[in-house]
C-alpha positions as CSV (number, residue, x, y, z in Angstrom):
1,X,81.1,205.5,-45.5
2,X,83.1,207.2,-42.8
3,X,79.4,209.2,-41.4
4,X,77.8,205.8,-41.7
5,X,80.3,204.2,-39.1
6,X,80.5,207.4,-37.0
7,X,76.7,207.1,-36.6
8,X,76.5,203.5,-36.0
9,X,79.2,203.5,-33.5
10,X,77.5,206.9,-32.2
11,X,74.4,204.5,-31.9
12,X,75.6,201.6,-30.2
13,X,77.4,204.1,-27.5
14,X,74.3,205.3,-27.2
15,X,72.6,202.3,-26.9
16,X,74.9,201.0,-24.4
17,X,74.7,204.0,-22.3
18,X,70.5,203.5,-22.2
19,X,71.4,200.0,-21.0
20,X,73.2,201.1,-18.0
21,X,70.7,203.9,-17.4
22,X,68.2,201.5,-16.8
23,X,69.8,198.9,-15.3
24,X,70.3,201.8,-12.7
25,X,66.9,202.4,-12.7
26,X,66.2,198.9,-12.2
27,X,68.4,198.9,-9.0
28,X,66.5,202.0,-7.3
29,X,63.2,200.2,-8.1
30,X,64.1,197.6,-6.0
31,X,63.9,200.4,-3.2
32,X,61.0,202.7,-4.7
33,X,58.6,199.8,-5.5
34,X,58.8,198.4,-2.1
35,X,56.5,201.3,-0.4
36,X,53.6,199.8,-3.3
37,X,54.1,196.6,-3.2
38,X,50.2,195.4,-1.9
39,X,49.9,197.6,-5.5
40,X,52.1,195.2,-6.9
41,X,50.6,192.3,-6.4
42,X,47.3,193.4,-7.9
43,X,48.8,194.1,-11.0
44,X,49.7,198.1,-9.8
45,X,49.9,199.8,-13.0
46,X,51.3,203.6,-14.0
47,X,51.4,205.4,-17.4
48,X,54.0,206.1,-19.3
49,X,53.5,209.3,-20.7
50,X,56.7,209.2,-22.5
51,X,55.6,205.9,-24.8
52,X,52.0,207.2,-24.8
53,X,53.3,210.6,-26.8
54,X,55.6,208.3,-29.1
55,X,53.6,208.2,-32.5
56,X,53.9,203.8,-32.1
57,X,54.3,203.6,-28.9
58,X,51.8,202.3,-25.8
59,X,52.2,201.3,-22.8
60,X,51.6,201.1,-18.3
61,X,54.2,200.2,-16.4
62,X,53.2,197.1,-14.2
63,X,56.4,194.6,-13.3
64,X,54.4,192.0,-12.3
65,X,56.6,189.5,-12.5
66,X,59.5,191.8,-12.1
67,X,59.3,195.5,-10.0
68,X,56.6,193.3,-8.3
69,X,58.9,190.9,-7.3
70,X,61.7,193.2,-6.2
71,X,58.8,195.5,-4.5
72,X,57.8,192.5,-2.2
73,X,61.4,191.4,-1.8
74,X,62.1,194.6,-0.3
75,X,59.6,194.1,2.2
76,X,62.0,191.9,3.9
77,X,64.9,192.1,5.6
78,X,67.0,188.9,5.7
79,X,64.2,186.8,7.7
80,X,61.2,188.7,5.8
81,X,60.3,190.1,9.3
82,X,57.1,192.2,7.8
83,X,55.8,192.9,11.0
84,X,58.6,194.8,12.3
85,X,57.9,198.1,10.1
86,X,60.5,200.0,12.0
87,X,63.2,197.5,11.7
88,X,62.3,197.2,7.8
89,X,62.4,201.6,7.3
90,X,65.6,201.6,8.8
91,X,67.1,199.3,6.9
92,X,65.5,200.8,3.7
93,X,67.3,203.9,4.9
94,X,70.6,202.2,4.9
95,X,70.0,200.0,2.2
96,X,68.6,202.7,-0.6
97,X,72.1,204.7,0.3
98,X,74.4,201.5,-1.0
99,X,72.1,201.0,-3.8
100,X,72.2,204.5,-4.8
101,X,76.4,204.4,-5.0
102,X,75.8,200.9,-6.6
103,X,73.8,202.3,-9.0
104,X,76.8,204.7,-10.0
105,X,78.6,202.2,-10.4
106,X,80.0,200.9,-13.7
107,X,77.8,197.4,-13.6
108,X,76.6,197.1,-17.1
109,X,78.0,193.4,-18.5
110,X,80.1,193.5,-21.8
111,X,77.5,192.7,-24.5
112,X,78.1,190.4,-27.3
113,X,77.3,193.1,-30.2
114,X,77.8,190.4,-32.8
115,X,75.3,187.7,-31.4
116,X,72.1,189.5,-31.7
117,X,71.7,191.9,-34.5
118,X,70.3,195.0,-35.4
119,X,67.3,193.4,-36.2
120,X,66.1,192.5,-32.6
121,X,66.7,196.1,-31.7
122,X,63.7,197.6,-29.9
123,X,63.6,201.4,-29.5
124,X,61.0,201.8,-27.3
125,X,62.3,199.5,-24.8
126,X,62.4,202.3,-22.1
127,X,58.7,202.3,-21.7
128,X,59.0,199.4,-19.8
129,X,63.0,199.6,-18.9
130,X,64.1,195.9,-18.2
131,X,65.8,193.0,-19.8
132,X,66.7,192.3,-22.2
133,X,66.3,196.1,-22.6
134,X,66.6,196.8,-26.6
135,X,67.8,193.7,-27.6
136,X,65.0,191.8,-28.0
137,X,65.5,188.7,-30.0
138,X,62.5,186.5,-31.4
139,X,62.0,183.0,-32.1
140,X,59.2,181.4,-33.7
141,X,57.9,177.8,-33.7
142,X,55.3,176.0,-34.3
143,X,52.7,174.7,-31.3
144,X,50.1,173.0,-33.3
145,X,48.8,172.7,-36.4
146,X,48.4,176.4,-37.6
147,X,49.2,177.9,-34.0
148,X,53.1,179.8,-34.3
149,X,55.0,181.0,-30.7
150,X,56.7,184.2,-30.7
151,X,59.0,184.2,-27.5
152,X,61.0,187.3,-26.4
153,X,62.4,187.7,-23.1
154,X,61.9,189.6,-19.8
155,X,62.8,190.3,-16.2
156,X,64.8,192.3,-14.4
157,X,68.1,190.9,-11.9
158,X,68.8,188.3,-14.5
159,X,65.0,186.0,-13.6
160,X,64.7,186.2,-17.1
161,X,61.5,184.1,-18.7
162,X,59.8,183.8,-21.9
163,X,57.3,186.2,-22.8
164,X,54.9,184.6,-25.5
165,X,53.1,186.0,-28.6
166,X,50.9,183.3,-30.3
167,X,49.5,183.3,-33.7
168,X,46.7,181.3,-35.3
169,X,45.7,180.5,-38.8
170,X,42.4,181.0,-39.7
171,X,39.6,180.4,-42.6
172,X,42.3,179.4,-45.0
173,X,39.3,178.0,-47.1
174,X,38.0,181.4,-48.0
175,X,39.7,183.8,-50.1
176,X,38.3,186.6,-48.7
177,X,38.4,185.8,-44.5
178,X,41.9,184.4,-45.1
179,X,44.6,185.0,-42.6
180,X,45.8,185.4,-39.2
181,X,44.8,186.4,-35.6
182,X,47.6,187.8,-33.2
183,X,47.5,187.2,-29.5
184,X,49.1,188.7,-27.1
185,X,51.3,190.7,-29.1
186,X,55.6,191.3,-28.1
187,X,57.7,194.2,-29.0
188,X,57.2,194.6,-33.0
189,X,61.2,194.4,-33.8
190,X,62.1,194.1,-37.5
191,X,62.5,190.3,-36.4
192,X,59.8,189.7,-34.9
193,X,58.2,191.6,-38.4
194,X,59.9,189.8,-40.7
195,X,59.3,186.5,-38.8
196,X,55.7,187.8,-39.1
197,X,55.8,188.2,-42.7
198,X,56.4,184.7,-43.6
199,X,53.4,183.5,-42.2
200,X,51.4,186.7,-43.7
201,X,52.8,185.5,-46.9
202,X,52.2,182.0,-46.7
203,X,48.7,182.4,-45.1
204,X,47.0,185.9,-45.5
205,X,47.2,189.5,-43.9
206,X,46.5,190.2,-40.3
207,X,42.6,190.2,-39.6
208,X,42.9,190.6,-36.0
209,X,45.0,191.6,-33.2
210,X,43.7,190.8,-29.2
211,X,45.7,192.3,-26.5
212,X,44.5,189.6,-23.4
213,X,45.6,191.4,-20.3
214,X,45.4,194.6,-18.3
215,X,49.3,194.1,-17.4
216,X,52.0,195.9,-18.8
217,X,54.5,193.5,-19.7
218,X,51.5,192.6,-22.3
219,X,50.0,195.8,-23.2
220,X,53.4,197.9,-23.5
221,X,54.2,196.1,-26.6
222,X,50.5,196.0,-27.8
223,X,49.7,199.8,-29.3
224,X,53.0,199.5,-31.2
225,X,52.3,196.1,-32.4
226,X,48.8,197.5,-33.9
227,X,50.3,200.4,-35.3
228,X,52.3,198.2,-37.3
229,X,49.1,196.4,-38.9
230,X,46.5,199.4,-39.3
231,X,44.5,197.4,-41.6
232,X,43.6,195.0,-38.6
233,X,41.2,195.0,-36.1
234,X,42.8,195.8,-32.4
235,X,41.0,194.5,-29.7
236,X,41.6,195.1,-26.0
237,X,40.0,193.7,-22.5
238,X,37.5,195.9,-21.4
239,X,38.7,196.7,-18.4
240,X,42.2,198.3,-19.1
241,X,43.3,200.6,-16.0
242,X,46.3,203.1,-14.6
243,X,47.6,204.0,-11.2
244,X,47.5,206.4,-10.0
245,X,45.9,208.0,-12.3
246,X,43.3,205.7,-14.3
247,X,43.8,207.4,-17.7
248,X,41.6,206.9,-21.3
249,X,43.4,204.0,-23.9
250,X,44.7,207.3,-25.5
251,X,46.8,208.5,-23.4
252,X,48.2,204.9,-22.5
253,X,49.4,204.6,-26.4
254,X,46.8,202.6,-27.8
255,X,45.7,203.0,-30.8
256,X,42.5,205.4,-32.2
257,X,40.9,202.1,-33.6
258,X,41.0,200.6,-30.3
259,X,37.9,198.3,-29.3
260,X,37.0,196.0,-26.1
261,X,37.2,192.9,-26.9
262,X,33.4,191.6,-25.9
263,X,33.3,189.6,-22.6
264,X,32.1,185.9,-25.0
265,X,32.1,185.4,-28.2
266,X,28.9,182.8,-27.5
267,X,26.0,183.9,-29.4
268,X,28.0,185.8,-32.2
269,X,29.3,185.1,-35.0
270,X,32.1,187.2,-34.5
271,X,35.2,184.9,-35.2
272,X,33.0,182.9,-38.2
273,X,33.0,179.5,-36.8
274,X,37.0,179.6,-36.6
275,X,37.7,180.7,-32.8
276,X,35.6,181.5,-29.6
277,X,36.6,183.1,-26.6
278,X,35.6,184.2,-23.0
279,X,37.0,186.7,-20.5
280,X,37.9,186.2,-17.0
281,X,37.5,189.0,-15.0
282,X,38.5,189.4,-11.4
283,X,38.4,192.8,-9.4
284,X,40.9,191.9,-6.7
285,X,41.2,195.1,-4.8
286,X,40.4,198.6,-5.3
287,X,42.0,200.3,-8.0
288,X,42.8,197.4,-10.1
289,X,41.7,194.8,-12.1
290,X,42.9,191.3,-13.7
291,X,41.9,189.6,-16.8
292,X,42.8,187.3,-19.1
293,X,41.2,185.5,-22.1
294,X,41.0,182.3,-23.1
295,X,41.1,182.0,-27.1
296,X,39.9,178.2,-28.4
297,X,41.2,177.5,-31.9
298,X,38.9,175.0,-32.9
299,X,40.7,173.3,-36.3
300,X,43.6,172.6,-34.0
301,X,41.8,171.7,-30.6
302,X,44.2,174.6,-28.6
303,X,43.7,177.7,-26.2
304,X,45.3,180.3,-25.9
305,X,45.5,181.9,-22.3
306,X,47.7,184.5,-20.9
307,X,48.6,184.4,-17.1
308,X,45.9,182.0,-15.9
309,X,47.7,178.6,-15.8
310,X,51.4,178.0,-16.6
311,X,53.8,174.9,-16.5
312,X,57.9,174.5,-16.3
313,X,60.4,171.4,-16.4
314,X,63.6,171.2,-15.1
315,X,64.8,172.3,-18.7
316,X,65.6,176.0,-19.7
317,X,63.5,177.3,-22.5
318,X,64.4,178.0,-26.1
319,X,64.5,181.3,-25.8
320,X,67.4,181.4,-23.3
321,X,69.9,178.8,-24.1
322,X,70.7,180.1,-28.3
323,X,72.0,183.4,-27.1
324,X,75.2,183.8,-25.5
325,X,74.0,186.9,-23.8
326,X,70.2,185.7,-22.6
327,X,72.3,182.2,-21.5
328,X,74.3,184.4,-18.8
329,X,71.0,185.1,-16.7
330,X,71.2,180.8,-16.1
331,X,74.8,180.6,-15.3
332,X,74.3,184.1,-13.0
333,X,71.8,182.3,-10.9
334,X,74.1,179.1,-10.8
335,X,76.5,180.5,-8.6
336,X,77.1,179.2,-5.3
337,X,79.4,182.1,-4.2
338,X,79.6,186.3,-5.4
339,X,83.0,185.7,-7.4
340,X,82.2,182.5,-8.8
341,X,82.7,181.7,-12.3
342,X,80.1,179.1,-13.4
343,X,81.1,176.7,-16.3
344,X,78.9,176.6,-19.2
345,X,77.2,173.4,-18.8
346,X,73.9,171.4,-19.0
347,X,73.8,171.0,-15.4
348,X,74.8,174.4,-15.0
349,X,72.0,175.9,-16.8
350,X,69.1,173.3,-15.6
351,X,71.0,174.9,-11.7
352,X,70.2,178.3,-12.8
353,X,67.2,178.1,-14.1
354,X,65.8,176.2,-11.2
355,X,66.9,179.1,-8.9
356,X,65.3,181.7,-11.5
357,X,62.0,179.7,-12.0
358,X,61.8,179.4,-7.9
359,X,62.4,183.3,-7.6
360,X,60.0,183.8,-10.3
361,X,57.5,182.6,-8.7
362,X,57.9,182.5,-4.7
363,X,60.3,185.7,-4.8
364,X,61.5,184.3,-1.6
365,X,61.0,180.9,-1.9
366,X,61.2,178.2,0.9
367,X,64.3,176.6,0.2
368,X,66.8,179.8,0.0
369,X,67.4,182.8,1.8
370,X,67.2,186.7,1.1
371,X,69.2,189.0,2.4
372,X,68.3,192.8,0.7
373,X,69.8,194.4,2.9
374,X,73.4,196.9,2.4
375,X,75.6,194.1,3.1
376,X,75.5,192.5,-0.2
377,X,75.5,195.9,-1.9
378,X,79.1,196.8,-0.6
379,X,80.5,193.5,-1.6
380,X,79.2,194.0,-5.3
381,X,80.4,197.7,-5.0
382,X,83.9,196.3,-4.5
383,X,83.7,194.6,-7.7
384,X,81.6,197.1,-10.3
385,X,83.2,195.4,-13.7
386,X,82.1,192.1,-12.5
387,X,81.3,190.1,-16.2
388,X,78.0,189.7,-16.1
389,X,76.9,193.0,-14.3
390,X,75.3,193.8,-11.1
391,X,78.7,194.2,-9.7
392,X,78.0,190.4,-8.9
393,X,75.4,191.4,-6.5
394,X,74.6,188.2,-4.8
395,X,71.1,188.8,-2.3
396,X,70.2,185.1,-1.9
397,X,71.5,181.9,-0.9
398,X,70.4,178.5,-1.0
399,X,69.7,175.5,1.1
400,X,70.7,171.4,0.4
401,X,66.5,171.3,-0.1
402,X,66.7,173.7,-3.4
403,X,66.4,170.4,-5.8
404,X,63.5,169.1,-3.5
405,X,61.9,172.5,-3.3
406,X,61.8,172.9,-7.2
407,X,60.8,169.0,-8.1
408,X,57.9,169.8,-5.4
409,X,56.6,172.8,-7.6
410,X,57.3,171.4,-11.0
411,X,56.1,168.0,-10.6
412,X,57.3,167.5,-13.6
413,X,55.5,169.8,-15.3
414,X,52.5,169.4,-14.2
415,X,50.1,172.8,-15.0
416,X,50.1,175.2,-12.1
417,X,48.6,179.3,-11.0
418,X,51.3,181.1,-10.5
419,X,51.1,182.5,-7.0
420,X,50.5,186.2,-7.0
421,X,48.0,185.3,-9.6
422,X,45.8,182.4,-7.6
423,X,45.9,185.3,-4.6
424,X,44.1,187.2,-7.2
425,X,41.5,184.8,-8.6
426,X,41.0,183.7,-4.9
427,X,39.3,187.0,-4.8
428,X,36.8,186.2,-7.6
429,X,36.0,181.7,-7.0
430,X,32.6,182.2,-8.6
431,X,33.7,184.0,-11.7
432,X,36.7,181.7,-12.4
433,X,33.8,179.1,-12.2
434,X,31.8,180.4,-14.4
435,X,34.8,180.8,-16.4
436,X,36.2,177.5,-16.3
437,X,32.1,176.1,-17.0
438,X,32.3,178.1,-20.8
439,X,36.0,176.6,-21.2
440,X,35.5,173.0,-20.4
441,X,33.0,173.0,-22.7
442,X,34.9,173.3,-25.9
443,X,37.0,170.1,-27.2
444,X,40.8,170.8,-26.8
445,X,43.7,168.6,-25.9
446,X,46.9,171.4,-25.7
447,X,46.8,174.9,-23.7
448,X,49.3,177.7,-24.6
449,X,50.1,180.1,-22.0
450,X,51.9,182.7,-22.7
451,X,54.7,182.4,-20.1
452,X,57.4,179.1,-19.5
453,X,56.5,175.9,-21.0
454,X,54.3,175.2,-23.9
455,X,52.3,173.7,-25.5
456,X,51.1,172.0,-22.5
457,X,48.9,168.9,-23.2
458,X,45.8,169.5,-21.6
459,X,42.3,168.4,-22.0
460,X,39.2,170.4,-20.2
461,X,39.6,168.1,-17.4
462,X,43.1,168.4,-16.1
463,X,42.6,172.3,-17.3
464,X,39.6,172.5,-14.4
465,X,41.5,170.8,-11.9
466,X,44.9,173.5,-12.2
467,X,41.7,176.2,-10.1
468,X,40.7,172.9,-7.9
469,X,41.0,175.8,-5.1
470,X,38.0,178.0,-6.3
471,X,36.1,174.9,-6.1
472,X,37.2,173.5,-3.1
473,X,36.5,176.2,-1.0
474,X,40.8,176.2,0.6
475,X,43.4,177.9,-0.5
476,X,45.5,175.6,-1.4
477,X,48.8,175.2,-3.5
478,X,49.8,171.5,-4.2
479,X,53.7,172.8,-3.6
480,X,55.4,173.5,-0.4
481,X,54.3,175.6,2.4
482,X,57.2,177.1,3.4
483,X,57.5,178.6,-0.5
484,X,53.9,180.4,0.3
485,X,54.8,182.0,3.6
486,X,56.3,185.2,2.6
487,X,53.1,186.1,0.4
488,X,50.9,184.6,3.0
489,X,52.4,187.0,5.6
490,X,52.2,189.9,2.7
491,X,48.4,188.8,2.4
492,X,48.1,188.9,6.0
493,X,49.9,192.4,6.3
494,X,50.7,194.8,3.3
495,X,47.9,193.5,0.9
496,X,44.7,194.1,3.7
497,X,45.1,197.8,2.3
498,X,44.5,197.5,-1.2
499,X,43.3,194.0,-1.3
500,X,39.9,192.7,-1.0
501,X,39.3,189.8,1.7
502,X,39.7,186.5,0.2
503,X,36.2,184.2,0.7
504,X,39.4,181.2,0.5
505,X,42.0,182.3,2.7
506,X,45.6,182.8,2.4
507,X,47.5,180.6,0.5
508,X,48.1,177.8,1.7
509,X,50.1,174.3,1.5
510,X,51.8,170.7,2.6
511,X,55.0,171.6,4.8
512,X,58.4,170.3,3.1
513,X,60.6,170.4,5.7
514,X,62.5,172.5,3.9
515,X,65.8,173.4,5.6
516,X,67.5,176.9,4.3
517,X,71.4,177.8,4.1
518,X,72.7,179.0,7.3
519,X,72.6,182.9,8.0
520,X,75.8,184.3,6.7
């Protein structure tokens, strides 16, 4: 009895101590990323050869949403002055020496051991080493009839978002074909297992298992998934990749039973009459590659896509308002000031994720302002056991238009691109086209994207118009201007490197008038 507590207390030192190492990685990403961030926003990928020698492990490490978004954010200084290279070295210089003593710093938060077990632990979280680290709780719910939501967490600086496994229920009429199809599998927890097991039990084994994406945050957590479900056939898109070194599936974790996942499923009888789907494939620059799938489950009119099209409400998702611990990363972002202590309220929360969703997406969106550089650094080195970690560290501000700059984007949830990803597809109008003219054709009336809100109620119509801008021949947003600008300057600078020419444009939209906070 005594060895058993030694070890488990041994375990969560350990644990604990990982934590902080890679929240101190996390901090000098913010720094190393910057010098790749064109890379970044063409889905840069790397291997990890430590998850790729790991008998279940599998993985690239791509932070789209995350390193991505700290690599562009260090690309500005204060007032995102990309031009001024000079100007933005130096202050790298002095900037990358405060975040190096930050990162010494004692700034991991106190965790609440009791509130997510043992269970949710995920050992291979340092493949990919951000939040929620190896604490990766699941919840499951049901989308439509016979169409289940896995939701885990991720993001790094506490813009924390759901990540979404789906499942569907197929040929539940044949003894023999009975069961389920995973896509886009999350990290393969005892939770998320056992959660898994219900339906398996209720339904029928695993028949099939479709990694969507070439990004990481999706394929890290796809080999070990598989490896959990041998039996099962593992698909992945055909055009999986690595930078800098474009490396075979092997040595990127996946599986020996590995197979591409055919461009259409038209013409085949591949999913017997229960599914179809087609693959969107856009080369936006050289060296990399975006795709994403689009799944139809006939029985319950839904599809399944991955990063194509995504929605949010003013309303934090499930995922981050049961925990104590994932419900920090709202009232983090809902301070007004470094020291403040936010109260645990509804408003609070909707404040904080409004901030997160804006970041998210924009990184430095129109209504707030950035500051990376060392000044906020020493302020949150004066206080390194600040509660929620990060020594408090407080880079952005925000203006009295934050409210009108978040209603703007959501319009109340109306479907959306997320913006790093339409500067992608803006690369490739025809093929989203011809995309969107196999789509349209099937009968749903709800879309489930693996990211924010779902299900979204959507019919092949209002699914069209969401890529209105491949069509129209402008890239436009339908949200503020001023939210676009610093990606429109990083398309106009950083990006012409890596990134093809867009046939569109830059991104572009209706001016606000959004006002931001006064310098400091």
């Amino acid at each position: 009895h005594v060895k058993a507590l030694y070890k488990n207390h041994l375990q969560q030192k350990i644990n604990t101590n990982m934590r902080r190492m890679a929240k101190q990685l996390s901090l000098l990403l913010l720094f190393a990323c910057a010098f790749h961030s064109g890379r970044r926003a063409l889905a840069f990928t790397i291997p990890s050869s430590q998850n790729a020698q790991y008998s279940r492990g599998a993985t690239k490490c791509d932070m789209k949403l995350n390193a991505g978004e700290t690599s562009n954010q260090q690309n500005n200084q204060n007032e995102m002055k990309l031009s001024d290279i000079s100007d933005r070295r130096s202050v790298f210089s002095k900037a990358s020496l405060a975040m190096g003593a930050l990162a010494t710093a004692n700034v991991a938060p106190s965790m609440a051991e009791a509130v997510i077990t043992e269970e949710s632990n995920w050992p291979l979280w340092t493949a990919l080493p951000v939040a929620p680290y190896n604490r990766r709780r699941t919840i499951r719910y049901e989308v439509g009839p016979g169409v289940h939501a896995f939701d885990q967490l991720i993001g790094i600086y506490y813009v924390h978002v759901p990540i979404r496994m789906s499942v569907v229920v197929v040929h539940q009429d044949d003894a023999s074909r009975r069961g389920l199809v995973v896509y886009a599998p999350v990290a393969p927890t005892k939770e998320c297992l056992s959660l898994m097991q219900e339906l398996i039990d209720k339904y029928g084994p695993v028949r099939d298992i479709i990694d969507p994406s070439t990004a990481v945050e999706h394929k890290v957590n796809a080999g070990p998934f598989a490896r959990a479900f041998p039996k099962s056939n593992f698909y992945v898109t055909d055009k999986q990749y690595a930078f800098p070194l474009n490396l075979p599936n092997s040595f990127l974790g996946l599986p020996s039973w590995t197979k591409p996942l055919p461009r259409t499923s038209r013409g085949t009888d591949m999913w017997g009459g229960e599914l179809e789907h087609e693959v969107l494939t856009v080369k936006p620059g050289i060296g990399s590659m975006f795709q994403d799938v689009a799944l139809y489950h006939k029985s319950s009119e839904t599809v399944l896509v991955c990063d194509a099209i995504f929605a949010v409400t003013e309303e934090p998702p499930r995922i981050l308002i049961e925990e104590e611990e994932y419900t920090r990363a709202l009232l983090f972002h809902a301070r007004d000031t470094k020291d403040e202590v936010v109260e645990d309220t509804p408003e609070n929360r909707r404040k904080g994720w409004r901030r997160i969703v804006l970041l998210f997406d924009f990184f430095f969106p129109g209504s707030g302002r950035g500051n990376l550089g060392p000044g906020p650094i020493f302020e949150a080195l004066k206080t390194p056991m600040y509660k929620d970690g990060w020594g408090g560290w407080k880079p952005f501000s925000w203006g009295e238009d934050e409210v009108k700059d978040f209603e703007t984007f959501s319009a109340s949830g109306k479907p959306t691109v997320l913006p790093i990803i339409q500067i992608i597809l803006a690369r490739g109008p025809e093929e989203v086209q011809r995309w969107l003219g196999v789509v349209t054709k099937w009968n749903f009336k709800r879309v489930v994207p693996m990211h924010l809100d779902a299900p979204l109620a959507l019919g092949p119509s209002e699914f069209a118009d969401t890529f209105q801008f491949t069509k129209s021949g402008k890239n436009e947003v339908r949200f503020c201007d001023e939210d676009v600008q610093f990606l429109r300057k990083a398309e106009e600078g950083p990006l012409k490197f890596s990134a093809y020419k867009s046939p569109l444009g830059t991104l572009r939209g209706e001016p606000c008038g959004l006002r931001k906070p006064p310098k400091s």
